[in-house]
C-alpha positions in Angstrom: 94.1 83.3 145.1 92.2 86.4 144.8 93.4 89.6 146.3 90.7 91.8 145.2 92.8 94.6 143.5 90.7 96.8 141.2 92.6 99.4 139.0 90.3 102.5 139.2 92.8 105.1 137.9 93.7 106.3 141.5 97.4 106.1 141.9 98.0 104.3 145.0 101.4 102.8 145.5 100.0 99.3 145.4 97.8 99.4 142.0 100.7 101.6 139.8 103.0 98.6 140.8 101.0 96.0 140.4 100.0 96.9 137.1 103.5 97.7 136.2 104.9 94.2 137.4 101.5 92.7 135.0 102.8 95.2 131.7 105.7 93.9 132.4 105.0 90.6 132.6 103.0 91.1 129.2 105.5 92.5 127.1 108.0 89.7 128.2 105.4 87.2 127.1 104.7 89.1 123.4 108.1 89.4 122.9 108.8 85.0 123.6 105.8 84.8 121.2 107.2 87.2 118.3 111.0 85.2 118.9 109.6 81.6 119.0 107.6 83.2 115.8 110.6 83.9 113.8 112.5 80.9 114.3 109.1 79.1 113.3 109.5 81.1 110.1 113.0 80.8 109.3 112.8 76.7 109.9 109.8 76.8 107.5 112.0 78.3 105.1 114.7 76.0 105.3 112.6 73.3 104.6 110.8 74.6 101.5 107.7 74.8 103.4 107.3 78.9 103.1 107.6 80.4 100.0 105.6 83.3 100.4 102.5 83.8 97.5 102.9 82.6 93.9 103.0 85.6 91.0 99.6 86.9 89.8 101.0 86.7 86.5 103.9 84.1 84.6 106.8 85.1 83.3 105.4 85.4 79.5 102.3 87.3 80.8 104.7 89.7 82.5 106.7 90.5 79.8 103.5 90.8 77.5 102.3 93.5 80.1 105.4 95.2 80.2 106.0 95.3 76.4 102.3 96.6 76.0 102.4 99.3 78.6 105.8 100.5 77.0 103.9 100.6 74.1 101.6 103.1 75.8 98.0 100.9 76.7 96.3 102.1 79.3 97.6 100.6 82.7 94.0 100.4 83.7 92.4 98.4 80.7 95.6 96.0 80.8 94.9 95.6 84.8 91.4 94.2 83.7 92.5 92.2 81.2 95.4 90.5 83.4 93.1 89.9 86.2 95.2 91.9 88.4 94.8 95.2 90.4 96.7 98.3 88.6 98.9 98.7 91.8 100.1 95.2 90.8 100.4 96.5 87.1 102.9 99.2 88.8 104.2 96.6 90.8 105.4 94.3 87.5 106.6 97.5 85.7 108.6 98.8 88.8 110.7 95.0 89.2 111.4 95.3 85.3 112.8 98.6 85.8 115.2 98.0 89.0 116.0 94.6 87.0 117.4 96.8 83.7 119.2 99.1 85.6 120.9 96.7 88.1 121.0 93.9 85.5 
C-alpha cells in the first residue's frame, strides 16, 4: 500500500508523526541488532571461537624490545626492525609497565 507521503521539511501534523512513528521504529530495530550482536559475541567466546587478534610480537621478542628500549634504542629504528608500527612499540612498553607496578 502506497500512501503517497513525501517529507518536504513542512511541518504538517501528518509528516512530523509519521516520520517519528518510522525513527522510532528504526532505533528499535538497531538496538534488537546491537543486543542479538552481543550475545552473538559473548557465545563466540564461550566456545573459543573469538579470541580477538594474535600479538604482533612473542613473548621473547617482547621482552627483547623492552630490554632494548630500556637500554635507550631509538623506539623508531626498533619499530622497523620488529615489523611493527611505533604506537605498538608504546603499546608493548606501556603493558610491561602497568604489569611491574601491579605485578
Amino acid at each position: 500500500m502506497r500512501l503517497g507521503y513525501t517529507f518536504t521539511g513542512e511541518d504538517s501534523p501528518m509528516a512530523t508523526l509519521l516520520l517519528s512513528v518510522m525513527g522510532a521504529f528504526a532505533e528499535f530495530e538497531r538496538a534488537l541488532i546491537l543486543e542479538r550482536q552481543k550475545e552473538g559475541i559473548a557465545a563466540a567466546k564461550q566456545r573459543g571461537a573469538y579470541t580477538g587478534r594474535k600479538p604482533a610480537l612473542t613473548p621473547e621478542q617482547a621482552g627483547q624490545l623492552r630490554e632494548r628500549a630500556a637500554a635507550g634504542e631509538q623506539k623508531a629504528a626498533l619499530a622497523k626492525e620488529f615489523g611493527i608500527s611505533r604506537e605498538t612499540v608504546y603499546s608493548y612498553l606501556r603493558t610491561s609497565s602497568t604489569a611491574n607496578v601491579t605485578g
